[in-house]
Backbone as JSON, one array per atom type, in Angstrom:
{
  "sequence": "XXXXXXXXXXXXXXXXXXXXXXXXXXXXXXXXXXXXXXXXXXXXXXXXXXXXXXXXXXXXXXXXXXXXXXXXXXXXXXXXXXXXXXXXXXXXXXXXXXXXXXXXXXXXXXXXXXXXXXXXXXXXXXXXXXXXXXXXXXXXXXXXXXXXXXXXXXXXXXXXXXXXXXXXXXXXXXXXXXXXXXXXXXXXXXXXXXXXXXXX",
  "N": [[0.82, -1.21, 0.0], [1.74, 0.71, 0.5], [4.46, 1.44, -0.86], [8.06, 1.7, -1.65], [9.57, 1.4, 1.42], [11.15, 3.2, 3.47], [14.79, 2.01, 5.38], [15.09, 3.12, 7.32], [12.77, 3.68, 8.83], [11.62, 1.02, 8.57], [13.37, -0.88, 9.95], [13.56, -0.3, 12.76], [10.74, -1.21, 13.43], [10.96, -3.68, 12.78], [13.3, -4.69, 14.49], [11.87, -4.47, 16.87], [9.83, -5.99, 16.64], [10.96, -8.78, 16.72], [11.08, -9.33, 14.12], [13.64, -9.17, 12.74], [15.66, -10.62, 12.97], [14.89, -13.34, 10.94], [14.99, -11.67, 8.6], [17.45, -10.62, 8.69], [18.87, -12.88, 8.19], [17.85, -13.15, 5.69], [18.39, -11.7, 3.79], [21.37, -11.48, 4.09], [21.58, -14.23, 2.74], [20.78, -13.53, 0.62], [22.7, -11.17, -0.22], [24.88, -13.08, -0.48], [24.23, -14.43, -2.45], [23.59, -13.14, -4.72], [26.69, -11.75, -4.23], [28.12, -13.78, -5.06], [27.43, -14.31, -7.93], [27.94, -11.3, -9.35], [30.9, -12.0, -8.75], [31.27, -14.14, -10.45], [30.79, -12.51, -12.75], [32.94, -10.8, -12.64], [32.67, -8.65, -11.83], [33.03, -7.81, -8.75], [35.06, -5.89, -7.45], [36.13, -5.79, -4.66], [34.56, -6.47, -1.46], [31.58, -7.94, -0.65], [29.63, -5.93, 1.43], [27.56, -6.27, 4.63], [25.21, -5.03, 6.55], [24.74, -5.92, 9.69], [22.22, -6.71, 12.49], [22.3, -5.72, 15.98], [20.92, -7.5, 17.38], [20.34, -9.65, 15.38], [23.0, -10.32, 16.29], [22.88, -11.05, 18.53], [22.02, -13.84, 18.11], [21.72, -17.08, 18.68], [22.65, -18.88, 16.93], [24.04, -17.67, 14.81], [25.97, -17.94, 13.69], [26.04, -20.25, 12.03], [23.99, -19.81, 10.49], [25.09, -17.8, 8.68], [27.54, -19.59, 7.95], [26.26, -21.5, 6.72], [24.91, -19.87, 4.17], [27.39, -18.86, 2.68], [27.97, -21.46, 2.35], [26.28, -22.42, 0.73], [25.97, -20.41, -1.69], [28.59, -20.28, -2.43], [30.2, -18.28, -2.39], [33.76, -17.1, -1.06], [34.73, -16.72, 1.95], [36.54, -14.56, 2.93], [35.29, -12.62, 1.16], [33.18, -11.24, 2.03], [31.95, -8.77, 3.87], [31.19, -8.02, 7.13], [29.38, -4.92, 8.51], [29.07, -3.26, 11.84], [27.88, -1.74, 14.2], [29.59, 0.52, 16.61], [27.94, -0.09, 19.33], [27.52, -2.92, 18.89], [29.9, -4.42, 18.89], [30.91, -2.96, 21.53], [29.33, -5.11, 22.65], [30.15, -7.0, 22.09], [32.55, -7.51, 23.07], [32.19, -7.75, 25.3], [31.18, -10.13, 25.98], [30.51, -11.85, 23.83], [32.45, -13.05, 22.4], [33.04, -15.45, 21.63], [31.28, -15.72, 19.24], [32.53, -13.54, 17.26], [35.22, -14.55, 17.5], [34.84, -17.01, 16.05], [33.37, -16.51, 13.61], [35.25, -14.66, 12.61], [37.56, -16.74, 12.2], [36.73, -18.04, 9.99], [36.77, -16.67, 8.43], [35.69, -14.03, 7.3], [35.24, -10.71, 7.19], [35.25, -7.67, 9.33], [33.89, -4.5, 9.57], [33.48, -1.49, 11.41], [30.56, 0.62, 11.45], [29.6, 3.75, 11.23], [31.43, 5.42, 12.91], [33.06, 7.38, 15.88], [30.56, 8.12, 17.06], [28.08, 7.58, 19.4], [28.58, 5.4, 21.98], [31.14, 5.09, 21.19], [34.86, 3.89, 21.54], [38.16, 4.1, 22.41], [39.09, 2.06, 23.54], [38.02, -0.29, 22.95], [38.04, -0.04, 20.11], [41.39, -0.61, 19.8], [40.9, -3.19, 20.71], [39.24, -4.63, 18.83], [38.96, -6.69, 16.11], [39.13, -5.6, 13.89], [38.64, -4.41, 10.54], [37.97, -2.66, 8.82], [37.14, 1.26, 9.28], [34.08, 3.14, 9.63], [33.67, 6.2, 8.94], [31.46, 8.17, 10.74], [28.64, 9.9, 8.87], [27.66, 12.36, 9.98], [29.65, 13.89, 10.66], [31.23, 14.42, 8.26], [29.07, 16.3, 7.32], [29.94, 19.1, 7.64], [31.99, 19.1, 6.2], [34.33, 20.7, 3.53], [34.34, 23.46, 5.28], [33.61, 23.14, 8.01], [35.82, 23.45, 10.88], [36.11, 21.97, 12.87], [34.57, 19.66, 12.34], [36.5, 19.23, 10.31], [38.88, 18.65, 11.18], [38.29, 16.44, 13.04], [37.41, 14.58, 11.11], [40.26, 14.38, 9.65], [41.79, 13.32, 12.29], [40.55, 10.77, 12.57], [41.24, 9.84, 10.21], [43.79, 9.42, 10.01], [44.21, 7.88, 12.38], [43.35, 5.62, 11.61], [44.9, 4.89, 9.68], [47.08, 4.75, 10.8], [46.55, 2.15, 12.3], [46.56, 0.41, 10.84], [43.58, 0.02, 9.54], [41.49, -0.23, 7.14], [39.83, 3.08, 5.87], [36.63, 4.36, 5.14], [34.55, 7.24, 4.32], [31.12, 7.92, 5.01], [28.26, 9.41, 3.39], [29.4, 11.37, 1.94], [28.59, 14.03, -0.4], [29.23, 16.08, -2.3], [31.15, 17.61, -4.28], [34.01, 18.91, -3.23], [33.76, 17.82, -0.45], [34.7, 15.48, -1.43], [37.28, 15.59, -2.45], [38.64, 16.98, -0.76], [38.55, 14.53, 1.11], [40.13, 13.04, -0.25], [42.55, 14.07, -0.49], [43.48, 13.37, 2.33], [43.95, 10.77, 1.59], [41.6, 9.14, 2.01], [40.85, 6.03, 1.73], [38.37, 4.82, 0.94], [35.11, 5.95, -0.25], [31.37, 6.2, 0.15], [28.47, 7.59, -0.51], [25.69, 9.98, -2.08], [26.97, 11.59, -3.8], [28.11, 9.94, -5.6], [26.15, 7.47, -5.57], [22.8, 7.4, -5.53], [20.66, 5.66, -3.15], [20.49, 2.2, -4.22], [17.78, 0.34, -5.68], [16.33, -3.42, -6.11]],
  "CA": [[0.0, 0.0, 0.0], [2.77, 2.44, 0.74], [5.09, 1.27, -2.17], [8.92, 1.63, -0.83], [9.71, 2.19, 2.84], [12.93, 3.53, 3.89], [15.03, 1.23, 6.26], [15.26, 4.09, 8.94], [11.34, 3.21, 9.34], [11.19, -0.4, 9.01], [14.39, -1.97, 10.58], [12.71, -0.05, 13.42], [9.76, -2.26, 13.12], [11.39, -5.5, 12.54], [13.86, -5.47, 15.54], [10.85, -4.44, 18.1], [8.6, -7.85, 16.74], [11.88, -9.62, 16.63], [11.61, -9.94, 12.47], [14.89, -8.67, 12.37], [16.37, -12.14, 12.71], [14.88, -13.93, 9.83], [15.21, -10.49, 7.89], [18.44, -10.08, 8.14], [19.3, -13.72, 7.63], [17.38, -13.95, 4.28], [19.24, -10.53, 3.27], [22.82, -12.05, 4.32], [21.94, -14.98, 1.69], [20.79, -12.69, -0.82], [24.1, -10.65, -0.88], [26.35, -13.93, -0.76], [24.25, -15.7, -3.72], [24.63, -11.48, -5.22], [27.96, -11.35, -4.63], [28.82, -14.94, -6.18], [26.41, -14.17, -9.41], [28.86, -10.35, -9.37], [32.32, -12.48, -8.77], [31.01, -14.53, -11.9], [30.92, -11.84, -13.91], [33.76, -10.09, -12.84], [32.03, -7.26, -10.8], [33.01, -7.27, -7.21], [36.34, -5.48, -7.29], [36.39, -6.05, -3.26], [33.95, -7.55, -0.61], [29.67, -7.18, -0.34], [29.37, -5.73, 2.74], [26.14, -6.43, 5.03], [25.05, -4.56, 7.45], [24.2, -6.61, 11.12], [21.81, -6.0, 13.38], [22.53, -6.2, 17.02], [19.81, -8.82, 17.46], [21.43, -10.99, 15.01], [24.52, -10.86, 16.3], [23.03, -12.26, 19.77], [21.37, -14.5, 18.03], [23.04, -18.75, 18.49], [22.57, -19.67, 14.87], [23.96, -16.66, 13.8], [27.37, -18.71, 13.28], [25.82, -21.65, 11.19], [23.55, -19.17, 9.28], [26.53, -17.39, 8.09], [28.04, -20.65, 6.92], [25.17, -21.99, 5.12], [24.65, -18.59, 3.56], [28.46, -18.88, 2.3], [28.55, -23.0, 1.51], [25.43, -22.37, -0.7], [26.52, -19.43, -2.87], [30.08, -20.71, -2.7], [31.13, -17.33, -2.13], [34.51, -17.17, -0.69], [34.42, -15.74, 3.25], [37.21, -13.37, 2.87], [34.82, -11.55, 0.12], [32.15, -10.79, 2.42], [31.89, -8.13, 5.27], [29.51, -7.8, 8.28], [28.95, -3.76, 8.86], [28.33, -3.48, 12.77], [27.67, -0.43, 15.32], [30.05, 0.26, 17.88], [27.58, -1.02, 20.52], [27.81, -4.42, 18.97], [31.41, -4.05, 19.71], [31.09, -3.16, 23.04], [28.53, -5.99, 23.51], [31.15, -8.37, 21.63], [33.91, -7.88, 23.69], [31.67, -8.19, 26.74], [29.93, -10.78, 26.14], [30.23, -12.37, 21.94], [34.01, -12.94, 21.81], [33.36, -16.78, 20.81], [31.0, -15.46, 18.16], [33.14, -13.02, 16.96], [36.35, -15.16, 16.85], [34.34, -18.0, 14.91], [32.95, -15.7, 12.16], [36.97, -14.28, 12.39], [38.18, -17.76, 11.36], [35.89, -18.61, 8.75], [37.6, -15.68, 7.32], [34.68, -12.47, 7.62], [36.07, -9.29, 7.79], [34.37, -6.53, 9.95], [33.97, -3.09, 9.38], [33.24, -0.37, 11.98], [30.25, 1.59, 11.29], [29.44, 4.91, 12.4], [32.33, 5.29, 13.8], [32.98, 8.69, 16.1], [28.89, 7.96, 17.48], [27.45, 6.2, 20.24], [29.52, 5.29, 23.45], [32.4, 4.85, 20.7], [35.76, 3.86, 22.98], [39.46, 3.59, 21.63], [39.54, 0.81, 23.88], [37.34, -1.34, 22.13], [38.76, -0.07, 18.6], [42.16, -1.6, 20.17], [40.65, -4.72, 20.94], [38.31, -5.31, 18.58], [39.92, -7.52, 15.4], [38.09, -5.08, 12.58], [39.55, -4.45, 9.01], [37.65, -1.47, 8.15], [36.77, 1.87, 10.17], [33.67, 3.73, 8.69], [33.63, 7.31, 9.6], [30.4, 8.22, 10.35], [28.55, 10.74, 8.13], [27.32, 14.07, 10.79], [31.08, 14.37, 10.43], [31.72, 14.81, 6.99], [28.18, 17.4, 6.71], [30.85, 20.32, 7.77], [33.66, 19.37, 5.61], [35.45, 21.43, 4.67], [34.19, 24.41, 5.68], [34.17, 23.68, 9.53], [37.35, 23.74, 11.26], [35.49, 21.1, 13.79], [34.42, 18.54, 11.41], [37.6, 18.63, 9.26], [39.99, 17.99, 12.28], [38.21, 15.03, 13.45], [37.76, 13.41, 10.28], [41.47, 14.47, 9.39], [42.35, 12.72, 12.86], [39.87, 9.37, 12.25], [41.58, 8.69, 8.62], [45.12, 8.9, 10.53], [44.19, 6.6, 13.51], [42.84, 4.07, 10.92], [45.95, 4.41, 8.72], [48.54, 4.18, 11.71], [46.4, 0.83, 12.84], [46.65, -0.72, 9.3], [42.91, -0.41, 8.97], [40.74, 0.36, 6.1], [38.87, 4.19, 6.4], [35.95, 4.76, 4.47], [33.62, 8.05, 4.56], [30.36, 7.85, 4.8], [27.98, 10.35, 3.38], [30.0, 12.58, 1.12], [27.66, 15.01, -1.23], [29.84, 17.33, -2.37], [32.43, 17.3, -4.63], [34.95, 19.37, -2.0], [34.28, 16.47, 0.49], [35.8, 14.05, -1.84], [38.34, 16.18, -2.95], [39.3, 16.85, 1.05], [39.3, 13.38, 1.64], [41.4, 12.29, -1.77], [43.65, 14.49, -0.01], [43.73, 12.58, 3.14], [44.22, 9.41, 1.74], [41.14, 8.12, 3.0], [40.52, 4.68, 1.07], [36.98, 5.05, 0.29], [34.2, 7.45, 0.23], [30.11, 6.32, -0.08], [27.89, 8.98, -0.37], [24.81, 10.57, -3.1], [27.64, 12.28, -5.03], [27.8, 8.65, -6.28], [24.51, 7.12, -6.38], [21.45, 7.08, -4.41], [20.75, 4.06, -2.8], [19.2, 1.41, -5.5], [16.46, -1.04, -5.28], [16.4, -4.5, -6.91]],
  "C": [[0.85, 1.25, 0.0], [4.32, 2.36, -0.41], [6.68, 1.3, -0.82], [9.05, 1.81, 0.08], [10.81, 2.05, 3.44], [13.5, 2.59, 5.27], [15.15, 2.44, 8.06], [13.64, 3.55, 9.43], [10.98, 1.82, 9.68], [11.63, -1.39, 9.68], [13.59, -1.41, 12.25], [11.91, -1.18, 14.3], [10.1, -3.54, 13.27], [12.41, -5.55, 13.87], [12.82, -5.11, 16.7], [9.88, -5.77, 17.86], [9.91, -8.71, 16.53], [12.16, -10.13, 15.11], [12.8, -9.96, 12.34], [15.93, -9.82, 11.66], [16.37, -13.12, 11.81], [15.4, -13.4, 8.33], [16.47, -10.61, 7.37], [19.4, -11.71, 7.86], [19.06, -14.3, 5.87], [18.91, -12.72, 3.66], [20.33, -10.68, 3.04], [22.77, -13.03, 2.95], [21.37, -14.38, 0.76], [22.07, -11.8, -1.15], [25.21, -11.85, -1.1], [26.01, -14.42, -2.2], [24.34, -13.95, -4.75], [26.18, -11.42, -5.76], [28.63, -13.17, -5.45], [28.55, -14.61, -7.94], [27.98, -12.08, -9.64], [30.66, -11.23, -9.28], [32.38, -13.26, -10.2], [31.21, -13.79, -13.32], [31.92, -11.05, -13.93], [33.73, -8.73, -12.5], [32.23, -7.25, -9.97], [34.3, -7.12, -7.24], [36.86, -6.13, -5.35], [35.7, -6.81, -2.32], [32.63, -6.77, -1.38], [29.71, -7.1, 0.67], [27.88, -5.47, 3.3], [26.08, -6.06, 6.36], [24.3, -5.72, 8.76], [23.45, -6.01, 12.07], [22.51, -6.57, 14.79], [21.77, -7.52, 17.64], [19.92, -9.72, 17.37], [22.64, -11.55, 15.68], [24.22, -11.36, 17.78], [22.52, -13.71, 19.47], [22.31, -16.05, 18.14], [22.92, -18.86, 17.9], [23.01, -18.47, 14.2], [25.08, -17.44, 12.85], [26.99, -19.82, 11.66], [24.76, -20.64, 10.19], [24.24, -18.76, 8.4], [27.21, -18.29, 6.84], [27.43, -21.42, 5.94], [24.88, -20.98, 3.88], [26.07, -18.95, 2.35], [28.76, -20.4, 1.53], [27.47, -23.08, 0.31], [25.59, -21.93, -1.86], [27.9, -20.0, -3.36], [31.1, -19.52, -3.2], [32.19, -17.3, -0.97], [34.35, -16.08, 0.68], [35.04, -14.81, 3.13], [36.34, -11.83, 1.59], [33.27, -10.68, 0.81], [32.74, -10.43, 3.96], [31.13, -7.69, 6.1], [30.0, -6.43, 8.85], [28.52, -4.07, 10.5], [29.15, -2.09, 13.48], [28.72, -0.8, 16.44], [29.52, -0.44, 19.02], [27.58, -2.44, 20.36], [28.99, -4.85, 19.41], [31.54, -4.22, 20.66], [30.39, -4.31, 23.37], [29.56, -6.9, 23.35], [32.18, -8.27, 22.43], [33.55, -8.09, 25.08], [31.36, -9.29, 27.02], [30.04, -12.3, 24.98], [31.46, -12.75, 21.04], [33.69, -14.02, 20.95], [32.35, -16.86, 19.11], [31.2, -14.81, 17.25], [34.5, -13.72, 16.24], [35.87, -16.29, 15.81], [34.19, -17.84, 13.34], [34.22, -15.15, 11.4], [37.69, -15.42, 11.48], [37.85, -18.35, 10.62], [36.86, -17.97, 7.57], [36.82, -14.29, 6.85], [35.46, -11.73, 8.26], [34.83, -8.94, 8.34], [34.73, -5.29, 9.52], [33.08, -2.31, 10.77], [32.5, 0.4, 12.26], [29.92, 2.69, 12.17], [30.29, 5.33, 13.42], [32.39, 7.14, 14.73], [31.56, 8.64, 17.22], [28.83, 7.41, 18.84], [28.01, 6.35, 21.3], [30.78, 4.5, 22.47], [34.02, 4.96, 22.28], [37.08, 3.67, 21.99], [39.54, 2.43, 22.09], [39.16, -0.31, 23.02], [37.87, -1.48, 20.66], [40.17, -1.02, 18.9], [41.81, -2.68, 20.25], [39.79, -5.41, 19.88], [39.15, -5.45, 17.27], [38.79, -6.82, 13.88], [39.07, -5.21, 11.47], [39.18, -3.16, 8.86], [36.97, -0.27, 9.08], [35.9, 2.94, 9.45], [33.0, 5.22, 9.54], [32.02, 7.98, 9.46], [29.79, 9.41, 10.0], [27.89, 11.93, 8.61], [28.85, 14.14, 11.04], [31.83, 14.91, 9.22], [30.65, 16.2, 6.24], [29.4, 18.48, 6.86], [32.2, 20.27, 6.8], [34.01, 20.04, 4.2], [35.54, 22.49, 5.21], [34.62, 24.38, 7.44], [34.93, 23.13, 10.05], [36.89, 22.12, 12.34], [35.59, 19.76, 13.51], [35.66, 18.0, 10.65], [38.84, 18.09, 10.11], [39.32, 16.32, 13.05], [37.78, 14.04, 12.45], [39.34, 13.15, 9.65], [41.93, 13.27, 10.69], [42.09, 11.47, 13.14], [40.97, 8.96, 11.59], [43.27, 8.46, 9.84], [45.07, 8.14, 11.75], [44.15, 5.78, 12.56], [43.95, 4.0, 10.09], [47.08, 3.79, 9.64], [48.39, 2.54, 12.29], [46.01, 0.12, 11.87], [45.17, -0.8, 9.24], [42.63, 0.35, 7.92], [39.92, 1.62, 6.1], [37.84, 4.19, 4.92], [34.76, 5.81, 5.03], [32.38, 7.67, 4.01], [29.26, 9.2, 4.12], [28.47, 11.51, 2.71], [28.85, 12.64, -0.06], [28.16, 15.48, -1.9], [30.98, 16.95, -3.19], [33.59, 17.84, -3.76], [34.93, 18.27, -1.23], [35.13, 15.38, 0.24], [36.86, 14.69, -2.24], [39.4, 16.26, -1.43], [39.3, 15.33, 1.42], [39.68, 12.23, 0.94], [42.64, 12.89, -1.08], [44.14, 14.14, 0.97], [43.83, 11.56, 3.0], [43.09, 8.59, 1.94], [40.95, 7.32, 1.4], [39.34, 4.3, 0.39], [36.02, 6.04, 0.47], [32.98, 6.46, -0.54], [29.38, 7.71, -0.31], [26.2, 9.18, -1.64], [25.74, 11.11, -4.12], [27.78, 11.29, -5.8], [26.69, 8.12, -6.75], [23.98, 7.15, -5.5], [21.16, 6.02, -4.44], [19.86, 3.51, -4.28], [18.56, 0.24, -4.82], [17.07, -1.8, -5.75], [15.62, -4.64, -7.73]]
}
């Protein structure tokens, strides 16, 4: 009845009735059998990265979903990356190590998101076994005009370079944003100046 509906509205929705969990397991094997059908053709320069909910990631089958997801498609683990919120982080190192290191030795990278947000901690960035650190995007609205914004994404990309990870901006608009952070090196940039999200 309401034709598309933006994930800010519906993920919402789905982790308060607990959908979340089937949700984001169908979703997981739609980007692996994706990204196999894209490695086929010679389209996935790097990983498909899939965003996690916190939900999932308490979930006990998240481990063996994962791997069925991956032995079906017969996409290679190192080509796929699970997106997760600092607070999964903090929950994982509290709490989710053995589901963390499992998904680790399959061979799943992590990425970072939103980084800067939340009850973000260096500690946890130290401890936690990521690949990629994704700077999150009410940081990059000011750049480069404010002096604010451009010093703490200037001092993100150089934490994540000095600790060998991966930086990618989120949210760049603007051609200046990517131009300011071509000049920092950072590694990737998302954003609308690229494309607006697409359907299927």
């Amino acid at each position: 009845r309401r034709g598309q509906v933006p994930p800010t509205e519906f993920i919402g929705v789905a982790e308060r009735t607990n959908l979340i969990v089937p949700l984001g397991n169908w979703v997981f094997h739609q980007a692996c059998m994706q990204a196999r059908a894209w490695l086929d053709e010679g389209l996935l320069p790097d990983v498909m990265a899939v965003n996690l909910s916190p939900l999932q990631f308490k979930d006990a089958d998240l481990v063996a979903h994962v791997r069925s997801a991956l032995g079906e498609s017969g996409v290679p683990a190192e080509r796929i990356e699970l997106e997760i919120t600092v607070n999964i982080v903090m929950e994982a190192m509290g709490g989710y190590h053995a589901t963390l290191a499992r998904l680790r030795s399959d061979g799943i990278r992590f990425a970072i998101d939103d980084f800067g947000t939340g009850y973000s901690s260096l500690k946890y960035l130290r401890s936690f076994p990521a690949h990629k650190l994704k700077i999150a995007q009410e940081f990059l609205t000011g750049v480069p005009e404010d002096r604010n914004d451009t010093a703490i994404v200037r001092a993100t990309i150089d934490l994540a370079k000095d600790m060998d990870l991966t930086v990618i901006a989120e949210g760049a608009e603007k051609a200046a944003q990517v131009e300011f952070l071509r000049a920092l090196r950072c590694d990737q940039v998302q954003g609308y100046y690229f494309s607006r999200p697409l359907g299927i």
